[in-house]
BALUM-738586 format. One record per residue (C-alpha): residue in one letter; y, x, z; residue number from 1. Coordinates in steps of 0.02 Angstrom, whole numbers, plus 50000, padded with zeros to 5 digits. Example, Ala and Ser with C-alpha at 12.3 -4.5 7.8 and 13.67 -1.06 7.14 Angstrom:
! residues 2
res/c2/c1/c3/n
A/49775/50615/50390/1
S/49947/50684/50357/2
END
This chain:
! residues 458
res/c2/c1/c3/n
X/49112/48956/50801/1
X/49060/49052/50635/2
X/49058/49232/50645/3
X/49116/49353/50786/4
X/49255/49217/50838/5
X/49153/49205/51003/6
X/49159/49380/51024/7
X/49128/49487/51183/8
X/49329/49488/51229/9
X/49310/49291/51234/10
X/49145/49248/51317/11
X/49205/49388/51441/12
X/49377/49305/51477/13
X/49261/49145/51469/14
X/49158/49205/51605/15
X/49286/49309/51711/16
X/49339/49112/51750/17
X/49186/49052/51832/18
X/49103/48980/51675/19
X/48963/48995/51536/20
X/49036/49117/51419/21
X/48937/49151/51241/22
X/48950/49278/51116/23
X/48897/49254/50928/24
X/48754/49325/50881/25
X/48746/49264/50694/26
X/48780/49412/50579/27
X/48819/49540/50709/28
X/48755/49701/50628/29
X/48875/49655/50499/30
X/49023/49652/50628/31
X/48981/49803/50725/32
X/48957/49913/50544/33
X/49132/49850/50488/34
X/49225/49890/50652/35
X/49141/50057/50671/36
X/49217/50091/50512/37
X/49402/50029/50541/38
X/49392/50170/50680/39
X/49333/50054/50867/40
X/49504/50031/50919/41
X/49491/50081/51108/42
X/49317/50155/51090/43
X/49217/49987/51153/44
X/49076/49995/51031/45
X/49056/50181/51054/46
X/49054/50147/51236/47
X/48920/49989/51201/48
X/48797/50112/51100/49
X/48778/50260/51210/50
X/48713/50130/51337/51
X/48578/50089/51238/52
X/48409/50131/51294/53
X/48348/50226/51124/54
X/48481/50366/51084/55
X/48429/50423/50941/56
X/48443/50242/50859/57
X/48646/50219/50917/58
X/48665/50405/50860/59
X/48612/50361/50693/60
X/48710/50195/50695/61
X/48875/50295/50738/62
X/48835/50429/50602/63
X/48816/50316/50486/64
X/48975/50209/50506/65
X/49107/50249/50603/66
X/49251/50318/50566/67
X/49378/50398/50678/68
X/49544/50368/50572/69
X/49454/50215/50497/70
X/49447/50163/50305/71
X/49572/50220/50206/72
X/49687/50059/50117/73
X/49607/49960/50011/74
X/49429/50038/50033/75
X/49274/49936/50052/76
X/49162/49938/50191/77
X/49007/50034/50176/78
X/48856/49904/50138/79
X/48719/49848/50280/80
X/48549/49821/50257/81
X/48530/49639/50211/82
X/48387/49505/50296/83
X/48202/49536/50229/84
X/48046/49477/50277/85
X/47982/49656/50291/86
X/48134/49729/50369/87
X/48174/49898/50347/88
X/48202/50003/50509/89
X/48388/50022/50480/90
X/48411/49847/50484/91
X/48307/49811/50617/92
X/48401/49959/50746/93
X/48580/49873/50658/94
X/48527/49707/50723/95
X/48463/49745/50909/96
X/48597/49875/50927/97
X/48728/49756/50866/98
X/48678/49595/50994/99
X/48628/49722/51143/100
X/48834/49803/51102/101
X/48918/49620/51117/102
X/48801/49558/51260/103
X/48835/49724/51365/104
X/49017/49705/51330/105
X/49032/49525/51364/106
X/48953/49552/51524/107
X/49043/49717/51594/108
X/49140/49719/51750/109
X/49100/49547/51804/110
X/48948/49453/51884/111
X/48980/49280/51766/112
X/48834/49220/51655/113
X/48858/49277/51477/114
X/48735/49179/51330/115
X/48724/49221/51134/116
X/48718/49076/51005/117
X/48597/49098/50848/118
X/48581/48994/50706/119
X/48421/48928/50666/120
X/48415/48930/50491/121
X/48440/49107/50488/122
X/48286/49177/50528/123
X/48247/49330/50490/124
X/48364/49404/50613/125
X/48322/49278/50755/126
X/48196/49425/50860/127
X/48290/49581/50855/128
X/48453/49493/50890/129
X/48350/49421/51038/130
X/48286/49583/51092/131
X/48461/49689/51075/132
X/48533/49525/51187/133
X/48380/49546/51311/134
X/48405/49740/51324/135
X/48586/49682/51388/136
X/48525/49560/51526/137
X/48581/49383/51417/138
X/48597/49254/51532/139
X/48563/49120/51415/140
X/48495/49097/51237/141
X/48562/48941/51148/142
X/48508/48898/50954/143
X/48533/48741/50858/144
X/48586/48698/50675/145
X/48383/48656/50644/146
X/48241/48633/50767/147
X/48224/48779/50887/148
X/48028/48791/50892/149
X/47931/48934/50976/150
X/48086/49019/51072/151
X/48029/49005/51252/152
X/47869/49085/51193/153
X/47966/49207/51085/154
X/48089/49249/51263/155
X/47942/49276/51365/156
X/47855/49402/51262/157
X/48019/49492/51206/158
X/48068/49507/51400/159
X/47920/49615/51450/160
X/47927/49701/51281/161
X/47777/49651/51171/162
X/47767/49602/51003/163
X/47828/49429/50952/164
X/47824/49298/50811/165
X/47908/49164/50711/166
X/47895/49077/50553/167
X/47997/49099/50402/168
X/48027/48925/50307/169
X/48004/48951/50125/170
X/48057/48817/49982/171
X/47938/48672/49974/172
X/47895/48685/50147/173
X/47790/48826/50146/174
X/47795/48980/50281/175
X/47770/49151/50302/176
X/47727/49250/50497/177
X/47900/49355/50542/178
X/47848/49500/50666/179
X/47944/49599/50793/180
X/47885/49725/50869/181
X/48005/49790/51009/182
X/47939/49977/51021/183
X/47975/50004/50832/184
X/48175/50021/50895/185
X/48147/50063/51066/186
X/47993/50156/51083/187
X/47998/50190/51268/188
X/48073/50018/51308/189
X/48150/50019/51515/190
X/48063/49886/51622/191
X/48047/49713/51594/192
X/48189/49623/51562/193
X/48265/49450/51650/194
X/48199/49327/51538/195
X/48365/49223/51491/196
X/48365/49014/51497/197
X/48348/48937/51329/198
X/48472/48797/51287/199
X/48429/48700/51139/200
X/48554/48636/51018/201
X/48515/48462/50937/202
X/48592/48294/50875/203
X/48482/48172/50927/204
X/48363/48122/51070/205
X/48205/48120/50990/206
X/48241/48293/50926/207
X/48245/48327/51114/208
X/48093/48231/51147/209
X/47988/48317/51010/210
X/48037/48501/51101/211
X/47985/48447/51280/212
X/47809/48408/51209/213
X/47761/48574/51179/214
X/47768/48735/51317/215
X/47799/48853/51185/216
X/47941/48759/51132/217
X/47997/48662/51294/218
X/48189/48712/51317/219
X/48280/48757/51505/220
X/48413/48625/51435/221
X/48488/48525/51295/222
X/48661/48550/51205/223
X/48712/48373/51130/224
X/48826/48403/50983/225
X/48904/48254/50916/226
X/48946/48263/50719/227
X/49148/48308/50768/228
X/49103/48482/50835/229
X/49159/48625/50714/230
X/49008/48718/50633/231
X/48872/48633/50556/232
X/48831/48456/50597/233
X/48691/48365/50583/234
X/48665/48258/50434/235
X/48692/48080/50449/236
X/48520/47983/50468/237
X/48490/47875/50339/238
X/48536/47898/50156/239
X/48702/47998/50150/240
X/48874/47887/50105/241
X/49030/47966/50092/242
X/49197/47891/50131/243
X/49362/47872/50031/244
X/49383/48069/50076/245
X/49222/48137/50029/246
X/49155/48165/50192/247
X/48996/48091/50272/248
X/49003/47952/50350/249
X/48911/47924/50543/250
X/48847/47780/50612/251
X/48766/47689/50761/252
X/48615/47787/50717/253
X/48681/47938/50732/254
X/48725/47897/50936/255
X/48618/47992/51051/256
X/48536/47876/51169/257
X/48593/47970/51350/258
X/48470/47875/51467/259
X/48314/47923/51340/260
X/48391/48093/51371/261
X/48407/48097/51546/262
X/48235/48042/51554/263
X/48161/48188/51500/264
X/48207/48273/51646/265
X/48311/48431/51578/266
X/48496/48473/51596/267
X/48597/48451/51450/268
X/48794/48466/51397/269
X/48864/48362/51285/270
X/48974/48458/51152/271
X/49099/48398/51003/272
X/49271/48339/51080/273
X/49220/48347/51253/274
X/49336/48498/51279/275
X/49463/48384/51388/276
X/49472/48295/51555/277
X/49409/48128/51539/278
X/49288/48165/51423/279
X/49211/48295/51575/280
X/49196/48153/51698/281
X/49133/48042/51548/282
X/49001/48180/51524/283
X/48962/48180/51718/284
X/48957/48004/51751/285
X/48841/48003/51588/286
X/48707/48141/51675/287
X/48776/48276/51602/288
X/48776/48438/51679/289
X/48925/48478/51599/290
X/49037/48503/51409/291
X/49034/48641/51285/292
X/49197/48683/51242/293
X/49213/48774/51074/294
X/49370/48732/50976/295
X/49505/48779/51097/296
X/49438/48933/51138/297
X/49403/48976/50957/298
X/49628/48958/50959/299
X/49658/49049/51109/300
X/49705/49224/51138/301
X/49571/49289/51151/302
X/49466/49227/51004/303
X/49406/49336/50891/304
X/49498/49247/50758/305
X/49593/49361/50647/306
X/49765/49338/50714/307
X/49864/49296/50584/308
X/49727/49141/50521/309
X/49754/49087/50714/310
X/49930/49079/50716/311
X/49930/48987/50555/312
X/49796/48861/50610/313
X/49903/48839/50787/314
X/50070/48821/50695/315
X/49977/48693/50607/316
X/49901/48607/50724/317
X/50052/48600/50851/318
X/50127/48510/50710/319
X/49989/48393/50682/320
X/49984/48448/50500/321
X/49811/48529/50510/322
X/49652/48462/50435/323
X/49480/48473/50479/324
X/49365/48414/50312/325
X/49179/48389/50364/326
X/49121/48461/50180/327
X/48946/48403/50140/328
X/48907/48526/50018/329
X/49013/48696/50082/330
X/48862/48771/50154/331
X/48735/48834/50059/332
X/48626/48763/50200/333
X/48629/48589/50167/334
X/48704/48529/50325/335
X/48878/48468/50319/336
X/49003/48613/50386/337
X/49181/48578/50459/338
X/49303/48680/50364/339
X/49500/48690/50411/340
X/49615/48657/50267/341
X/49717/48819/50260/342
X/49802/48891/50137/343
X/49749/49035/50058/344
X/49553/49007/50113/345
X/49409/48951/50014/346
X/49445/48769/50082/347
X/49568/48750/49935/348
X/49470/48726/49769/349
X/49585/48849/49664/350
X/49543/49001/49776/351
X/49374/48942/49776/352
X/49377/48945/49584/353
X/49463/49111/49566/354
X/49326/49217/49680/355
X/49186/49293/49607/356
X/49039/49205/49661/357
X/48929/49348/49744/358
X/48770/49366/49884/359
X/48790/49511/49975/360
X/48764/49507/50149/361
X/48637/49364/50122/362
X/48600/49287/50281/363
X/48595/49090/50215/364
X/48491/49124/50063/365
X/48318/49030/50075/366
X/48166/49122/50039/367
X/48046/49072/49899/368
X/47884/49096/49834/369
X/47908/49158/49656/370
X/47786/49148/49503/371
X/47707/49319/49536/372
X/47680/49259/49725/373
X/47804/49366/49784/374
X/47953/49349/49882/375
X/48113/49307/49840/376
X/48285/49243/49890/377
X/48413/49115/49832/378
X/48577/49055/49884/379
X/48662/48916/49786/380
X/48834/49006/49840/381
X/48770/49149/49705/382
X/48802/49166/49543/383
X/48756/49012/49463/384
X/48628/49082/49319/385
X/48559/49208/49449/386
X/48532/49053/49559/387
X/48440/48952/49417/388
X/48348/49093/49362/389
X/48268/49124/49528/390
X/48214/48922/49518/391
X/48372/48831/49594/392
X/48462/48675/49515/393
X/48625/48712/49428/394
X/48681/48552/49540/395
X/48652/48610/49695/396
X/48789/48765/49651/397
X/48939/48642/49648/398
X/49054/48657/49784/399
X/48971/48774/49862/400
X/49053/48918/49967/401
X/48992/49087/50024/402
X/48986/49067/50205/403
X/48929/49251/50255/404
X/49097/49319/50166/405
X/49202/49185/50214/406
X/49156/49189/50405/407
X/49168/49372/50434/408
X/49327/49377/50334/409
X/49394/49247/50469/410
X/49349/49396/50585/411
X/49456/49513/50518/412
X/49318/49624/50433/413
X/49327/49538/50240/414
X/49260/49649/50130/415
X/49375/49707/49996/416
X/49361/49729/49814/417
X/49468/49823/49693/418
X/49569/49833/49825/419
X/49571/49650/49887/420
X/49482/49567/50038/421
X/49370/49435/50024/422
X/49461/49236/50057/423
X/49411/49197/50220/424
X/49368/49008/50308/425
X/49395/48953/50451/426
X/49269/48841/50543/427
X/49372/48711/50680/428
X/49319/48526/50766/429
X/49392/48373/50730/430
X/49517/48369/50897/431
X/49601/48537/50855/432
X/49782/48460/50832/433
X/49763/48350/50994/434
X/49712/48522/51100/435
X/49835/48626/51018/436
X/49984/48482/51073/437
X/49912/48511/51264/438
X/49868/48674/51285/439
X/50019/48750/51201/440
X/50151/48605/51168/441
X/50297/48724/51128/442
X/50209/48840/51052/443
X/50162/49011/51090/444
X/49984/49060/51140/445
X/49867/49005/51265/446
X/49738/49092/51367/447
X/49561/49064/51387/448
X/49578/49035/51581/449
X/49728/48896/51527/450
X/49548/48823/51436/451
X/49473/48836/51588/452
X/49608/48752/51692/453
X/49634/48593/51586/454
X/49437/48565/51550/455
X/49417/48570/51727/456
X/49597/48476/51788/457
X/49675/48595/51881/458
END
């Protein structure tokens, strides 16, 4: 659900009602440095941080960004380290103290299971967000968007505090070893922690298949996300056709075969419209352990949605009036990205147009190899010139839109320049009218148990 929308107030409420609740672990240094600064409204983060198990690193963290009577109007944030191969220590503490503060929050004054989601293609964050959610006692670990490789190896080793691994994809298909080690934020770690289950997101059954091969990479479970689930979604197989709208169009290919699933012995969920009824005892009678619910929840009350984009995207969906546009070139990943047509957003073309194209917080940029064989780092949602210069394709700029700024700014932490905040987006699944007419039919919010209650037919 993007950015901080699945924050700990959500995967709390989530879990407070007997069910998987999951926090968002993609760019959450960025979130905790922002609300430090507009002051930690009831002293949560504060609270999160002097838990941690290396004071000196939240003390730092807290000097350097929060601020009791917040920003003043207008301001900009303070800037945050931004994702290197050879991370610097300050954005190394930032990340594990930022996943350990959700993960500890989410999971306070209840026994439920609490999870984080991380995007694959983002990298370079992937083990310190791991370790800060380990430090917390995660539950589970789920990661899609990509193939998931090495993460059950990467759990095991994180959970008793040694050194760990991954690769870095660089353009062309090249790599490049990313190492963690734990002790260089925590050097007197506590004892070994629960090593979470690892849920691994994927589109097809063979992607499954390929993952079970493999300890290192073998998964606890499967999430099955069908191309109508908000987010990224997988390509379509095949050459790519668009329809009469632009969008890509799916296929019989693109159906997961459930009994090659089920044959691999694993659980999995099945995820993208499943958040009803039927569709639960569809998923049962199918082998499936159960649904993953992400769209209604991202509306409820408890989202971390900023509230005024939520009671725009409800008023529109209530009246049916709200679109969801599967854009196949939005995301500087590649992957098609589901983006709600709201006013005001980078959805529309003309506020597109009139922001300054910008890479800042840089999380989707791809690493390359440059002439000098150093590194270096691209986004097509850049500056256009900067982006050719570095070796991109002028072509592969069009349409595109800066996800980092957009998502967080659908948090409620856009950045703001000469005095005006970023144009947020909002991220939503195809069914978002149709659960917006049940859940809260004349009008009004809904609560995260009332997700709960209807999933479940109560």
């Amino acid at each position: 659900m993007g950015v901080a929308v699945s924050g700990w107030r959500l995967a709390s409420a989530v879990a407070r009602a007997g069910q998987l609740g999951v926090v968002s672990g993609t760019a959450s240094a960025v979130v905790l440095a922002r609300r430090l600064q507009d002051g930690d409204p009831g002293g949560h983060l504060r609270q999160a941080l002097r838990a941690f198990p290396a004071p000196e690193v939240a003390e730092r963290i807290i000097a350097r960004y929060f601020k009791p009577d917040g920003r003043p109007p207008g301001a900009a944030y303070r800037a945050v380290p931004v994702p290197r191969h050879r991370s610097t220590r300050a954005f190394l503490e930032l990340t594990v103290a930022a996943s350990f503060s959700e993960v500890r929050l989410a999971k306070t004054g209840h026994d439920g299971p609490i999870g984080i989601n991380l995007l694959e293609k983002i990298q370079i964050p992937t083990l310190p967000t791991l370790y800060g959610a380990l430090l917390a006692g995660v539950d589970y670990v789920l990661m899609g968007a990509g193939l998931p490789r090495g993460i059950p190896r990467v759990l095991d080793l994180l959970s008793r505090h040694t050194p760990a691994a991954i690769e870095l994809t660089l353009a062309g298909g090249d790599a490049l070893p990313l190492r963690f080690d734990p002790q260089t934020v925590v050097p007197e770690p506590p004892r070994p922690a629960r090593r979470p289950r690892f849920l691994a997101i994927v589109a097809s059954h063979a992607l499954a298949a390929l993952l079970v091969r493999d300890d290192g990479d073998r998964p606890d479970g499967f999430v099955i996300e069908r191309p109508t689930a908000g987010g990224h979604n997988a390509p379509p197989r095949g050459r790519l056709q668009l329809d009469a709208q632009g969008e890509p169009q799916y296929g019989p290919r693109d159906e997961v075969d459930l009994g090659r699933l089920r044959d691999l012995g694993l659980p999995f969920w099945l995820a993208g419209g499943y958040g009803d009824p039927a569709r639960l005892r569809e998923a049962h009678a199918a082998g499936a352990a159960g649904v993953q619910v992400g769209t209604a929840f991202a509306l409820c009350a408890e989202s971390g949605l900023d509230p005024a984009l939520r009671h725009r995207a409800l008023e529109r969906a209530r009246t049916g009036e709200l679109r969801v546009r599967t854009d196949p070139v939005a995301s500087p990943t590649g992957f098609p990205f589901k983006v709600a047509q709201l006013a005001g957003t980078i959805a529309e073309d003309a506020v597109l147009a009139a922001r300054e194209r910008r890479c800042d917080l840089g999380y989707l940029t791809t690493a390359y190899r440059r002439p000098d064989g150093g590194i270096g780092y691209r986004c097509p949602a850049e500056p256009v010139a900067d982006y050719v210069a570095k070796g991109g394709r002028a072509e592969d700029t069009e349409g595109r839109r800066c996800l980092c700024n957009g998502l967080t700014a659908s948090a409620g932490v856009a950045q703001r320049r000469a005095g005006e905040g970023e144009p947020a987006l909002v991220t939503l699944g195809d069914d978002a009218c149709r659960l917006v007419q049940t859940l809260a039919p004349e009008g009004g919010e809904y609560a995260a148990r009332d997700v709960v209650r209807y999933v479940l037919g109560c």
